[in-house]
N, C-alpha and C positions, 0 to 999 in steps of 0.2 A: 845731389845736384844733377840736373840734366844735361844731357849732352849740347841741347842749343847755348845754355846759361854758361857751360865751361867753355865752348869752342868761343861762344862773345868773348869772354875773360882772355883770351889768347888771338884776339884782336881777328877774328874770322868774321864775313858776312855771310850772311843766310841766304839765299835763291828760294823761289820756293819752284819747281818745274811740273810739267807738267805731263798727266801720261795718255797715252792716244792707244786706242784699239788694237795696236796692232806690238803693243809693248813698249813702244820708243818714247824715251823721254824728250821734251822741249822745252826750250829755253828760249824767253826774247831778251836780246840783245842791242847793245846800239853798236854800231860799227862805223868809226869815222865820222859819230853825230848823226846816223841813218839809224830807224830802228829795222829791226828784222829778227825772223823765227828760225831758230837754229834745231837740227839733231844733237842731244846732246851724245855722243859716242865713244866710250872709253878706249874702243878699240881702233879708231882711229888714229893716226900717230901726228895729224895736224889738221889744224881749222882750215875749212875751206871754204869756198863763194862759189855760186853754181854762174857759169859765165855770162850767164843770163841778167844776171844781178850786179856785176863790177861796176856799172857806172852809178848805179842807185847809191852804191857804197865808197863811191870815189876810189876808187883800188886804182892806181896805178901801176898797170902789168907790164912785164920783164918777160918774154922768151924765154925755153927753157927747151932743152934737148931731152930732158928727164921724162918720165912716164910716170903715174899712177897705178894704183891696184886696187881693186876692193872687193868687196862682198860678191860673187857670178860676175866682175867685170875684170879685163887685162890689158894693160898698155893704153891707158887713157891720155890722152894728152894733155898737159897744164901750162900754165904758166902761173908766175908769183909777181906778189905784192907786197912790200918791204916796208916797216915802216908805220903801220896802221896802230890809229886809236881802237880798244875795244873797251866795252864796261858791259858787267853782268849785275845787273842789281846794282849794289853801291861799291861794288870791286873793279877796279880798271887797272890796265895797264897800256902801255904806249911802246910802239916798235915792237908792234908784232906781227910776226911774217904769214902772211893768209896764202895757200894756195888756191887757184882759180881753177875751175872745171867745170867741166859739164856734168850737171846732176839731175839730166832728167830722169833718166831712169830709177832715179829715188821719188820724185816728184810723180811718175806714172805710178808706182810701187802705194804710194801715201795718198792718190786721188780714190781709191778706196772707199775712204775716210773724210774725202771733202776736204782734205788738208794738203799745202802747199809751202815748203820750207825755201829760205834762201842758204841755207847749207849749212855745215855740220860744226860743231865746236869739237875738237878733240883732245889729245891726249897732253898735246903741246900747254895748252893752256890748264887742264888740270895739274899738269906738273911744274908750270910757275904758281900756279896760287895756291899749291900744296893741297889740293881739292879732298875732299872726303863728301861722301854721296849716302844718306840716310835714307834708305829704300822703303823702311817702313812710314816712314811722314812725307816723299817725297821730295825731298831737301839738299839741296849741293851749298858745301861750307868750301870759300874760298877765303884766304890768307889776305890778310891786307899787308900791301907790301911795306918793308921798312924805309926803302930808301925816300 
């Protein structure tokens, strides 16, 4: 048996993603019924909206004294959104907390390549949909929820 054929049997959906020049994989997404192109990013520890993109995606943002970090960047400023429908292919979940930032400097990073992301999916959501990533077929297995 394959691995697509046994992870179906255990109620998983399939992504199929996609991969770009520069190694990063993407993923569209809908978010709050808005579609949009995500980084997919393991290393991330939560899904974010680049602040450019919050109202396309209905986010209702919340102030935060909190900072961000990431890849050559320090103390980026955020705020969150509480709350949000997402669906990846046929896997969705509801109330899930997006933070908001600014991503140009990903977006200057990806213009490259003529490519233009509204922000990253992260860790947060592979580790509710109990995520596994088949690198060889380029394929993300998400968990379809029990409740």
């Amino acid at each position: 048996m394959n691995l697509n054929k046994f992870l179906d049997q255990k109620k998983y959906k399939t992504v199929q993603l996609a991969v770009i020049p520069s190694g990063h994989h993407l993923v569209s997404i809908k978010l709050n019924g808005k579609k949009g192109l995500f980084i997919l990013d393991t290393g991330a520890s939560n899904t974010c909206v680049d602040e450019a993109k919050a109202k396309h995606f209905k986010l209702k943002l919340k102030n935060t004294k909190h900072k961000a970090t990431g890849a050559g960047t320090t103390d980026i400023d955020i705020q969150l959104s509480k709350k949000n429908k997402l669906k990846i292919g046929d896997w969705k979940t509801r109330k899930l907390p997006i933070v908001v930032m600014d991503l140009s400097h990903i977006n200057q990073a990806l213009s490259m390549f003529d490519i233009e992301v509204d922000g990253i999916v992260g860790a947060d959501v592979l580790r509710q949909g109990k995520g596994i990533i088949q690198f060889e077929k380029e394929l993300l297995f998400l968990k379809k929820s029990e409740k």
